[in-house]
Residue, then its C-alpha position, 0 to 999 in steps of 0.5 A: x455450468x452456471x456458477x452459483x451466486x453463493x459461490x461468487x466473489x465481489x472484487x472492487x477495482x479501481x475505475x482505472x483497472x475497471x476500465x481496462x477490463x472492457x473492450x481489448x483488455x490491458x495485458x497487465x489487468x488481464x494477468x492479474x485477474x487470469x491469477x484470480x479467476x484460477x485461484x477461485x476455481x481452485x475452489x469451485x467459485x467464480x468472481x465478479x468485478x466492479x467499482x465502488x459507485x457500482x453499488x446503490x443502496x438497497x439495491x441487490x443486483x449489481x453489473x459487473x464484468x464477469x468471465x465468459x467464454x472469451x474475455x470479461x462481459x458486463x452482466x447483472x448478477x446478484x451482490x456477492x455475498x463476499x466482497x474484497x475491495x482493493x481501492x481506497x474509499x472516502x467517508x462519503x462511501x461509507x453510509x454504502x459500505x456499512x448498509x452492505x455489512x448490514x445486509x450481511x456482507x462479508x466485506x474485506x478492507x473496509x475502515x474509518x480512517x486511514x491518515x498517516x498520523x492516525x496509523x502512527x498513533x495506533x502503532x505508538x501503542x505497541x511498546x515494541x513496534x513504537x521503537x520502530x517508527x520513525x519520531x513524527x508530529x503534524x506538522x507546522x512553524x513550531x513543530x519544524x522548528x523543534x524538529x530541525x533542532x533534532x534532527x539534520x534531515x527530516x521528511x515533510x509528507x502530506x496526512x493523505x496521499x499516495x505514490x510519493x506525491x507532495x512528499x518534501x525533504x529538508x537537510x542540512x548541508x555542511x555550511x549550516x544553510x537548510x536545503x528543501x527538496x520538493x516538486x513543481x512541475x514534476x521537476x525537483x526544486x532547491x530552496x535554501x535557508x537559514x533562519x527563516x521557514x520558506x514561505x512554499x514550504x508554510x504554505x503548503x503545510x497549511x493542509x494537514x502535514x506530517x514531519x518526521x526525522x529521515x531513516x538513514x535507508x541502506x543503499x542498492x549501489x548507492x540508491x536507497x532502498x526500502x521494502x513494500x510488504x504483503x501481510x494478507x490473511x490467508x485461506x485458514x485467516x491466519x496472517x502471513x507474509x505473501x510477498x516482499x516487494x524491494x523498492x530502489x529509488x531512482x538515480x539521485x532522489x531519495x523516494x523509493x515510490x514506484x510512482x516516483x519512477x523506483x524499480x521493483x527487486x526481490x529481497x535476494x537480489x539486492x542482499x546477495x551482494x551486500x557488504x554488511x546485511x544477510x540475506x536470512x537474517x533480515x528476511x526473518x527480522x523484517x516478516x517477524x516484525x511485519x507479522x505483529x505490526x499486521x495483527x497489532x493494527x488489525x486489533x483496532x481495524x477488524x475488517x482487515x485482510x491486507x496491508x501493504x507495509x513500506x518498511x525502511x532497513x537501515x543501514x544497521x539492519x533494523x526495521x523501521x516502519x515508514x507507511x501503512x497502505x491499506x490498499x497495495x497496488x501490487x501489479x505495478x510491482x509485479x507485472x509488466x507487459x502481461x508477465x509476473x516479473x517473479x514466481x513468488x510474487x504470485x502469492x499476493x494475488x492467490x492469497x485474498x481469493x484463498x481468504x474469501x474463499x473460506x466464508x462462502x458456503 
């Protein structure tokens, strides 16, 4: 039987995940969009996918991979009238972008700004959430300076970015001397000083930057460890934690990004041997406190469904917000070689279908 339009979902991959899609399919895309397609024939619907450049204005048929008897085939069909866009887009997509909402889509993830110090600034309204950030300015010459005669460690991170990219560190050691960490190559490079600012460093914080004072992370067998949190809005829009995914750094590094080579674990497998953290008790406080950050920055973006919260745990047990992402790439958490590496992690998948689901007719 042929599914109605009325009844289709738009997902918007990135042109990574789209590609693998066609031919012989990636067994990880193929998994995550087998949770998909299940949880929109649980309510009688279908799905369409595409990429962002698929869409031309005015236009109102797109091609997309829609599922056939075996596998996904291109096909024509009209624009859904739903859309849940899981890539990031830039503001030249967003003259696009608004046209559709114009034409009366219901598009899902869609906002002006995302940069990191944007994202500070709105949470620094909440007088609550404000204590939960770590101290951040853009940065340049003065505001390093006045940082590192605050703080002993403090973490340099590019305005934009993704996966750990261009993040450095500076500490000092027990001789006084400053140490910068920071990639070249792909290899990890020291730099030390005193006085004088590293010229690598200057350089690079010509480009919009953030510096913030480092969270004393607590370990996972003497590795830091912080939490990738999936607040999504679910089938009665309300906002719920779907998932909380833990990520533990590398042997010897301090970033926790997947990218940066970290590995996946749920809460109960690093807590349940910790000496001084419980399991029941930061499961609590960390979805408490991921649910307001959630609706507090959902009241300045209105067409959120889901943020992928990076939240550090020190190693007193509070929560401090470290990243929002917008976008959350929750198979590289969650799949590996076609398989959901957990049961609850399933949610995060299930969750954005069930939410689209409600505004079809």
């Amino acid at each position: 039987m042929k599914m109605k339009n009325s009844r289709r979902i738009g997902i918007i991959l990135p042109s990574e995940k789209y590609e693998k899609l066609s031919k012989k399919p990636d067994p990880d895309i193929k998994k995550m969009v087998s949770l998909y397609e299940k949880a929109a024939m649980k309510h009688n619907s279908s799905l369409c996918f595409f990429r962002i450049h698929d869409l031309k204005r005015g236009k109102k048929v797109i091609k997309g991979f829609v599922k056939a008897n075996q596998g996904y085939k291109l096909r024509k069909v009209p624009i859904p009238p739903v859309i849940y866009k899981r890539i990031g887009h830039s503001r030249h997509d967003l003259p696009l972008l608004q046209s559709l909402r114009g034409e009366g889509k219901i598009l899902f993830n869609f906002y002006k700004n995302n940069h990191k110090y944007n994202m500070w600034k709105i949470v620094k309204l909440n007088k609550f959430l404000a204590k939960h950030q770590p101290d951040t300015k853009m940065a340049n010459k003065r505001t390093v300076r006045e940082m590192l005669k605050k703080y002993k460690s403090l973490m340099i991170k590019p305005n934009r970015g993704e996966v750990g990219r261009g993040i450095m560190k500076i500490q000092q050691k027990a001789s006084g001397k400053w140490c910068l960490y920071y990639k070249n190559n792909n290899k990890w490079k020291k730099k030390y000083f005193k006085n004088k600012l590293p010229k690598l460093l200057l350089n690079r914080i010509k480009k919009p930057h953030l510096v913030q004072e480092t969270i004393d992370l607590a370990a996972y067998h003497g590795k830091p460890f912080d939490l990738r949190v999936s607040v999504q809005k679910n089938q009665l829009r309300k906002w719920q934690v779907s998932a909380i995914f833990v990520k533990v750094a590398k042997d010897g590094q301090f970033l926790t990004n997947m990218g940066q080579g970290a590995t996946a674990y749920t809460l109960q497998q690093i807590l349940k041997s910790h000496p001084s953290l419980t399991l029941e008790k930061i499961e609590k406080k960390i979805k408490t406190f991921a649910i307001k950050l959630a609706k507090h920055i959902a009241s300045h973006k209105k067409n959120m469904a889901d943020f992928g919260f990076d939240i550090g745990v020190s190693k007193q047990g509070i929560p401090y917000l470290i990243e929002v992402n917008h976008i959350s790439d929750y198979p590289a958490f969650s799949i590996k070689n076609g398989k959901l590496l957990n049961r609850e992690w399933k949610k995060v998948f299930t969750t954005p279908i069930d939410y689209a689901c409600s505004f079809l007719s």
